[in-house]
DRENVOZA-834923 format. One line per field, with one value per residue (C-alpha): residue in three letters; x, y, z. Coordinates in steps of 0.02 Angstrom, whole numbers. Example, Ala and Ser with C-alpha at 12.3 -4.5 7.8 and 13.67 -1.06 7.14 Angstrom:
2
aa: c(Ala/Ser)
X: c(615/684)
Y: c(-225/-53)
Z: c(390/357)
//
This chain:
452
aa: c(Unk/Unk/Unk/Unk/Unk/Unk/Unk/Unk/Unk/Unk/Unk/Unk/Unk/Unk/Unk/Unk/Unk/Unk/Unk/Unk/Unk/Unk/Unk/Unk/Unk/Unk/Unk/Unk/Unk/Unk/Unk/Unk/Unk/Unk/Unk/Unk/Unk/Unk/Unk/Unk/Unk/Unk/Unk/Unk/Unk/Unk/Unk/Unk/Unk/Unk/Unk/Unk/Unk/Unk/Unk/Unk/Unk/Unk/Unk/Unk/Unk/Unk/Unk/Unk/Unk/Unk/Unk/Unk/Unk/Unk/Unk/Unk/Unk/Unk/Unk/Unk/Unk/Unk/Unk/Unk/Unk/Unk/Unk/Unk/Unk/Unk/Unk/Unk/Unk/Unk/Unk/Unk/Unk/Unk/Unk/Unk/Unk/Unk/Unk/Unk/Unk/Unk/Unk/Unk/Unk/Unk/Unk/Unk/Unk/Unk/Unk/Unk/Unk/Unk/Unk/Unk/Unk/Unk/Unk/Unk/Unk/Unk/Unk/Unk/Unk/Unk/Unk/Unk/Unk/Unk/Unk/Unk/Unk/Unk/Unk/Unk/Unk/Unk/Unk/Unk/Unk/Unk/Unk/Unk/Unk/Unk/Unk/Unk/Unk/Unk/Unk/Unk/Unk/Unk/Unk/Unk/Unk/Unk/Unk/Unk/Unk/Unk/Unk/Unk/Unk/Unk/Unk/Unk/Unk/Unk/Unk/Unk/Unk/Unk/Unk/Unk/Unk/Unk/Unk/Unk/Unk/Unk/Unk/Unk/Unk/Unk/Unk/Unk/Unk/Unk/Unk/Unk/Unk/Unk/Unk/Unk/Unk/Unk/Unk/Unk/Unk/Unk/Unk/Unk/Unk/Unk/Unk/Unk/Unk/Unk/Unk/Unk/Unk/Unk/Unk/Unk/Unk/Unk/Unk/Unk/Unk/Unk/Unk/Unk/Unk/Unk/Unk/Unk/Unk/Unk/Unk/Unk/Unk/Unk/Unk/Unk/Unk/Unk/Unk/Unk/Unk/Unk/Unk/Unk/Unk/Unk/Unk/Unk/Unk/Unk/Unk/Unk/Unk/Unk/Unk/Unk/Unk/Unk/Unk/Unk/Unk/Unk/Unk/Unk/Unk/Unk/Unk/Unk/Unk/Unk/Unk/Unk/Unk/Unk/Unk/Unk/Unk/Unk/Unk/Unk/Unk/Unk/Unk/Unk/Unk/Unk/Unk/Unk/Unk/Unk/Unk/Unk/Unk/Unk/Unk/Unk/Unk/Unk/Unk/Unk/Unk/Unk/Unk/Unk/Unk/Unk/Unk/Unk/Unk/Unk/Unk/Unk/Unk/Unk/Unk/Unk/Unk/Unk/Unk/Unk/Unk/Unk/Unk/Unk/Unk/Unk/Unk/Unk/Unk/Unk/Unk/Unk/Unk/Unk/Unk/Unk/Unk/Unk/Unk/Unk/Unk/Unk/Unk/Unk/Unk/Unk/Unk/Unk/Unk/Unk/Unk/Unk/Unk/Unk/Unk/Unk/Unk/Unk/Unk/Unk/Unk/Unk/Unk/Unk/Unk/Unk/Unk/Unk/Unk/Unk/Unk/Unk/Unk/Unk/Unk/Unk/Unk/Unk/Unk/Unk/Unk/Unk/Unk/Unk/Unk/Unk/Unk/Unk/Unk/Unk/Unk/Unk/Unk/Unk/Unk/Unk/Unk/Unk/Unk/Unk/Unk/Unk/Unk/Unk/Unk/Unk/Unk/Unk/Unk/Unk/Unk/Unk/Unk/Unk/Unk/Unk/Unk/Unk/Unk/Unk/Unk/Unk/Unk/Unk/Unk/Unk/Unk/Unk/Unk/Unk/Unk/Unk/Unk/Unk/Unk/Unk/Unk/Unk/Unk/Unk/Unk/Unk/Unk/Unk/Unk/Unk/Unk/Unk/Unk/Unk/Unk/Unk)
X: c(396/573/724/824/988/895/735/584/486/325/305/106/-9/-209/-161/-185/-315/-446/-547/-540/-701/-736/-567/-634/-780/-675/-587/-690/-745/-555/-540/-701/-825/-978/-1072/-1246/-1355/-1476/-1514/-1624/-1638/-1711/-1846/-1747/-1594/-1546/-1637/-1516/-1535/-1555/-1431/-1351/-1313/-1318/-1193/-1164/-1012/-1004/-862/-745/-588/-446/-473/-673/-622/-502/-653/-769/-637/-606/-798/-809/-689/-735/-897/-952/-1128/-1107/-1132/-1100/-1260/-1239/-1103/-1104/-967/-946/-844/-898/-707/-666/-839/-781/-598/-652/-786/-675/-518/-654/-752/-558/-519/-510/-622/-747/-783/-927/-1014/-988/-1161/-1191/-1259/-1293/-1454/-1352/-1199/-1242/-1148/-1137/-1149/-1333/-1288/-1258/-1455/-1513/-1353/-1396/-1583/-1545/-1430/-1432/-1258/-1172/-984/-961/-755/-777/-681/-721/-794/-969/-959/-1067/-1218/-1168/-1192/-1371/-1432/-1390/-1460/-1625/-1641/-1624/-1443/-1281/-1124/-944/-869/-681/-600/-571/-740/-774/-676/-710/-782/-945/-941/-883/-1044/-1154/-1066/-1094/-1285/-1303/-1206/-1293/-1476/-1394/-1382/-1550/-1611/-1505/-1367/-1208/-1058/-873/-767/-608/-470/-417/-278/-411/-453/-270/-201/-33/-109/-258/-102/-13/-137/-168/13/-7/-181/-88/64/196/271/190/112/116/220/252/201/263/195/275/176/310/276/312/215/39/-35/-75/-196/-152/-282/-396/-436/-624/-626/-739/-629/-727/-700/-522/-508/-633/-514/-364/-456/-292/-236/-376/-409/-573/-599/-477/-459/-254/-107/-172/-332/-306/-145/-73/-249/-214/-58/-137/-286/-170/-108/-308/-341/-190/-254/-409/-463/-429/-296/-366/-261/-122/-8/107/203/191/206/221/402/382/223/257/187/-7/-35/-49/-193/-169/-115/33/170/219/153/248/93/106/-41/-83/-188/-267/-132/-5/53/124/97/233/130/255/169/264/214/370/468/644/648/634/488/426/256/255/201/325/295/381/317/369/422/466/449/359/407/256/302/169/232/377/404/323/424/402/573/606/702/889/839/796/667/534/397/378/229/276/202/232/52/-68/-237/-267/-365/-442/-520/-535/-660/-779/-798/-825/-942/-1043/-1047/-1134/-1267/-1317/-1290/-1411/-1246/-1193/-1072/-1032/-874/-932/-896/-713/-678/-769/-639/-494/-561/-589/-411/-338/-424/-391/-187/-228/-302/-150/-21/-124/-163/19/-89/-111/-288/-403/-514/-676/-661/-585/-726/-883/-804/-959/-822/-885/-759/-873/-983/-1189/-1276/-1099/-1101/-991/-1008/-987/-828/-732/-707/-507/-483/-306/-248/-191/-24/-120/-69/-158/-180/-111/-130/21/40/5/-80/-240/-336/-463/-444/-585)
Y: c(1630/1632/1542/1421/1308/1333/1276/1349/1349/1413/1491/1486/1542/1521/1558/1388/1405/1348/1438/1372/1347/1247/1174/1114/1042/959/895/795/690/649/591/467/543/627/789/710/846/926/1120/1187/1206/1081/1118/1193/1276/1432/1527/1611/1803/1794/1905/1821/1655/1579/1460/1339/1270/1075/1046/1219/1153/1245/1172/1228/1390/1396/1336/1488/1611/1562/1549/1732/1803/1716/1790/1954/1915/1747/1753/1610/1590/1448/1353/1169/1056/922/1019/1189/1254/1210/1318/1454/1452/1474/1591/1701/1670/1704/1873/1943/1918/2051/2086/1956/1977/2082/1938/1815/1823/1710/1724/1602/1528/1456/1383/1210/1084/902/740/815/989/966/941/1112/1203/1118/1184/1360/1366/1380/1321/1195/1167/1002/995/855/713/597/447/583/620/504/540/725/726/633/759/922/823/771/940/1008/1112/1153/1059/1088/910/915/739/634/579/430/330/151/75/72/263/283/193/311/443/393/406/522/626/533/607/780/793/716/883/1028/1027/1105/995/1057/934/992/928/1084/1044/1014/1207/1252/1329/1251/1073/1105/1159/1019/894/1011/994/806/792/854/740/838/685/557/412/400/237/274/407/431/537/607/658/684/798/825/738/750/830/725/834/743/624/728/648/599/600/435/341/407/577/546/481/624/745/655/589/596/461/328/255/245/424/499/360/350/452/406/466/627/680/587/594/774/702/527/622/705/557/489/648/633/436/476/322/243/116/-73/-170/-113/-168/-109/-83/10/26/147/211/373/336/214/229/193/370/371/274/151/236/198/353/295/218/118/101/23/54/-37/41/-55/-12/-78/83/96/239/223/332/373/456/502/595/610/745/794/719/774/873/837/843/815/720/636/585/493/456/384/567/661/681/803/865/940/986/1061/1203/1316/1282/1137/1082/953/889/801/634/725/823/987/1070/1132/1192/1276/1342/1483/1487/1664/1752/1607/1631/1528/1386/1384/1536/1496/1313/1414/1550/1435/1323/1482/1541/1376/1412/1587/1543/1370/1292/1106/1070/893/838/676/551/570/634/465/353/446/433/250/230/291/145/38/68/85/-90/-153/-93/-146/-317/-344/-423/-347/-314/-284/-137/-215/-315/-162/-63/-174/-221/-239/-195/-31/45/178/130/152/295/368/455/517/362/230/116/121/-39/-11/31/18/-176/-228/-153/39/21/-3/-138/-54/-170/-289/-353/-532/-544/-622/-463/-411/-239/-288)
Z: c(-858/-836/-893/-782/-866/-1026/-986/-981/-800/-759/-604/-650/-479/-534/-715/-789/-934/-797/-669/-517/-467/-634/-587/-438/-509/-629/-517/-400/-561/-591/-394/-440/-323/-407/-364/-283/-237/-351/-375/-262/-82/51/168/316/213/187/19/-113/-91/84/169/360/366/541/596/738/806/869/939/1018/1016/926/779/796/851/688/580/629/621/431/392/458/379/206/221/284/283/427/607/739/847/938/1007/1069/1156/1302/1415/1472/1494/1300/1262/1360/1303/1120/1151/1237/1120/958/1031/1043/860/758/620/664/835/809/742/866/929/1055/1218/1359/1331/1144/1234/1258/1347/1363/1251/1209/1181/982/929/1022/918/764/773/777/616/425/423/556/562/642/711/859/874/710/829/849/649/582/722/720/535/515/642/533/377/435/518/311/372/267/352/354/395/488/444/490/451/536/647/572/430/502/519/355/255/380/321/139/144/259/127/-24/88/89/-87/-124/5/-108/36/15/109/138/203/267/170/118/4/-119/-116/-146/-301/-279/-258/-411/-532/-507/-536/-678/-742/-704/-815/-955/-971/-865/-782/-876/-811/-630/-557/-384/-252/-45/64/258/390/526/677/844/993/1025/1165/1344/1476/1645/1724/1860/2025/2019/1822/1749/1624/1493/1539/1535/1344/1282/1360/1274/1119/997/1124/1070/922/943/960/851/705/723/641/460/462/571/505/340/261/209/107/65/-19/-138/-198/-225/-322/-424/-470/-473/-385/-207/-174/-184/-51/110/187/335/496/655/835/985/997/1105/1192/1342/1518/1565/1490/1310/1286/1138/989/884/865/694/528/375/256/66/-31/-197/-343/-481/-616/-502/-432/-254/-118/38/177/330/482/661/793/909/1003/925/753/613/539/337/289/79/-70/-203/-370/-475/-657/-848/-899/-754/-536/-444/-258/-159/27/136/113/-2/-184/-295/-405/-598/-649/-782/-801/-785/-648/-718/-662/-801/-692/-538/-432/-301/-115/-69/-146/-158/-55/101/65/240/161/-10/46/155/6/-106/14/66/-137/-178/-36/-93/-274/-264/-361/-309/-189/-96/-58/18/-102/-131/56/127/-4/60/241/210/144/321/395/299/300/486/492/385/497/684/621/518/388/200/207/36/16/-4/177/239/189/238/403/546/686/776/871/935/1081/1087/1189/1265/1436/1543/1653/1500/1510/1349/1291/1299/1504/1596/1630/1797/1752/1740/1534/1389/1271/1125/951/928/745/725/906/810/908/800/674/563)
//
């Protein structure tokens, strides 16, 4: 503790009367999703005591390749056996980027005959695993998923989870038949697994601010990146290759990017907003190359009690950068940026608690421990049911803002519209292809075009 204009301010790390596993626990109930899975271990799972867990990568991008270094280093007793992805040069570029890392490249263990390739290539990975990290785009989520549960495996889930509502309910029982098997499921929203995010909500639980009346959220970044087209590439091979680019494939800027913020403000509620509303449109990204995307987000989100959440996302070259939460309550605000110093003020402006950034543990690391504890230990672990609301939630402010309409959560949420086409190949045409003009038909508010 230490004093500042005589006040008192904590600079509290972990050291909040509550462990944080049990923290953890805690608070899932708070964010209204339940822990579904039983004790005990289905038929195909890995057995508490055993000593290597194998894993199997779905998807090698960099954010795949990020997923297995943290898995490995969280747990000495993991090796990655199998690798799976649609293009052969992504495989190869994470293979080689992974075997070159330090400290874990000894257990990258993976040799031809397990690097599979192609639409198909996930099923063959998934079979020789105890654990599967799934990190593809979120459109293959749902199918990827199903396939690790009725093959009995543990799953780490990348969000977004789904790329439509559709999706999203698939998601929801394929999790709800995970926990009925004794599977453990991670989903990677990380900021759940931070100290500085669980002693906030701590702070928050116990009166620090007060009642919570309004909440924003930034998610403002530079541009995303465009691979240029190839001669002789299919359409299809184009948009895999450039999937942040399609909405179909990538959800939009809510879902893979403001999500991480937007979930914090769920948590905090404990519950998911009941109606949006909002704006948007494509600034930065004009010319036949950018798929159909918007560049930036205005979202309003309404909970029960009345409470609003203003979600901003950008993704555009030279402006500026802010990803952070904002809280304002009866008895006090709260700043939470992404990263540096959270701060609780009270109503003049003094601050009268403080977390510090500069010691806390990684929570890249600190989900996969705790994931791979609750697999050796037999101890539940599921983060479907709130990740799925919060995933939901970025659809539905993305449907508010496409359509220009302020759109409910229940028709948001049993919408039949599949974005996502059947039985994908490379020779499939998208439903969204380049008009006579060579651009696009991005979503125009008010067009009548259909979000739901």
């Amino acid at each position: 503790m230490e004093a500042m204009d005589n006040k008192v301010v904590s600079t509290s790390k972990i050291k909040s009367g509550i462990s944080r596993r049990r923290f953890i626990g805690s608070s899932a109930a708070l964010a209204g999703g339940v822990v579904i899975n039983p004790l005990g271990v289905g038929a195909s799972a890995h057995a508490a005591g055993s000593d290597t867990l194998k894993l199997a990568l779905v998807g090698c991008g960099s954010r795949g390749a990020g997923a297995v270094r943290d898995a490995l280093r969280a747990d000495q007793s993991t090796e990655l056996v199998a690798m799976a992805d649609i293009f052969r040069d992504q495989l190869d570029r994470s293979y080689d980027i992974l075997t070159r890392a330090e400290g874990i490249n000894q257990r990258i263990k993976v040799p031809e005959k397990h690097k599979f390739v192609g639409l198909e290539g996930y099923k063959k990975a998934i079979e020789l695993a105890d654990v599967v990290l799934l990190v593809t785009p979120p459109a293959f989520r749902p199918l990827h998923f199903e396939a690790a549960v009725n093959a009995g495996k543990h799953c780490f889930l990348e969000k977004p989870l789904s790329s439509d509502a559709p999706g999203n309910r698939r998601i929801l029982a394929a999790g709800k038949q995970a926990g009925q098997q004794g599977l453990r499921v991670m989903v990677g929203l990380q900021n759940r697994y931070a100290v500085r995010y669980q002693n906030l909500i701590q702070q928050f639980s116990e009166g620090a601010i007060g009642d919570i009346t309004s909440m924003r959220c930034n998610y403002l970044i530079g541009g995303l990146t465009l691979i240029p087209r190839q001669a002789g590439q299919t359409e299809m091979e184009y948009q895999l290759r450039n999937w942040r680019h399609f909405n179909w494939l990538w959800a939009g800027g809510p879902s893979g990017l403001t999500i991480h913020m937007e979930d914090i403000a769920h948590w905090a509620k404990g519950s998911h907003p009941i109606r949006a509303n909002g704006t948007g449109g494509r600034v930065s990204m004009r010319g036949p190359e950018h798929g159909e995307v918007f560049d930036t987000y205005d979202i309003e989100y309404e909970y029960q009690d009345g409470t609003r959440l203003q979600s901003r996302t950008r993704y555009i070259e030279g402006c500026w950068f802010d990803r952070g939460i904002y809280f304002q309550g009866t008895k006090g605000s709260a700043v939470a940026p992404a990263s540096g110093d959270i701060e609780i003020k009270d109503p003049g402006g003094q601050t009268i608690w403080r977390h510090q950034n500069d010691n806390d543990p990684s929570p890249y690391l600190t989900e996969h421990k705790d994931f791979f504890s609750a697999i050796r230990n037999e101890t539940s672990l599921n983060d479907i049911s709130w990740a799925a609301e919060s995933n939901m939630t970025s659809i539905l402010g993305r449907m508010a803002a496409h359509s220009g309409k302020r759109i409910d959560w229940d028709e948001a949420f049993n919408s039949d519209l599949n974005l996502v086409p059947d039985g994908i190949t490379f020779e499939t045409v998208p439903a969204d292809v380049p008009g006579e003009d060579g651009h696009y038909i991005h979503p125009v508010p008010g067009s009548g075009r259909r979000v739901l």
